[in-house]
C-alpha positions, 0 to 999 in steps of 0.5 A, a space after each residue: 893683057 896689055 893692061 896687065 903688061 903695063 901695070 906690072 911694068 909700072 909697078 917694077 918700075 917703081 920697086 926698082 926707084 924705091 930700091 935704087 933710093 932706099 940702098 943709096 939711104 942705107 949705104 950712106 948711113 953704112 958709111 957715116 958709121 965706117 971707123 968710128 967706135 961702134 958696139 961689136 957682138 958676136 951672135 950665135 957661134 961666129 957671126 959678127 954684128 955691129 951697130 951698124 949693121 942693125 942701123 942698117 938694117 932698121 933702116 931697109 925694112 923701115 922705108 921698104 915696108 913702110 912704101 910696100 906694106 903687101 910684101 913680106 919682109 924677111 931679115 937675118 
């Protein structure tokens, strides 16, 4: 069980520098495109959406599922 214990503690411990480096890459993309012109929709009956939240987005399921292809991915 110690070898479990470890490994799954290994494997938290990298999940856990992918997400710290992945959202750090996402917000400074997010604030490179803050008050400039972006493309504005509304999808569905209120919810805004911009380029950059697609940027964003994009970006997240690129690096996360590109570094962890056994997990699920799941996006608005």
């Amino acid at each position: 069980m110690a070898d479990a214990d470890f490994s799954d503690t290994t494997i938290q411990t990298r999940d856990a520098a992918l997400l710290q480096d992945t959202v750090r890459e996402a917000g400074a993309l997010a604030q490179s495109m803050f008050r400039t012109e972006l493309k504005k929709w509304i999808k569905g009956a209120s919810s805004p959406v911009s380029e950059a939240d697609i940027a964003v987005n994009d970006l997240l399921e690129a690096r996360l599922r590109g570094a962890t292809p056994d997990y699920g991915w799941l996006s608005e």
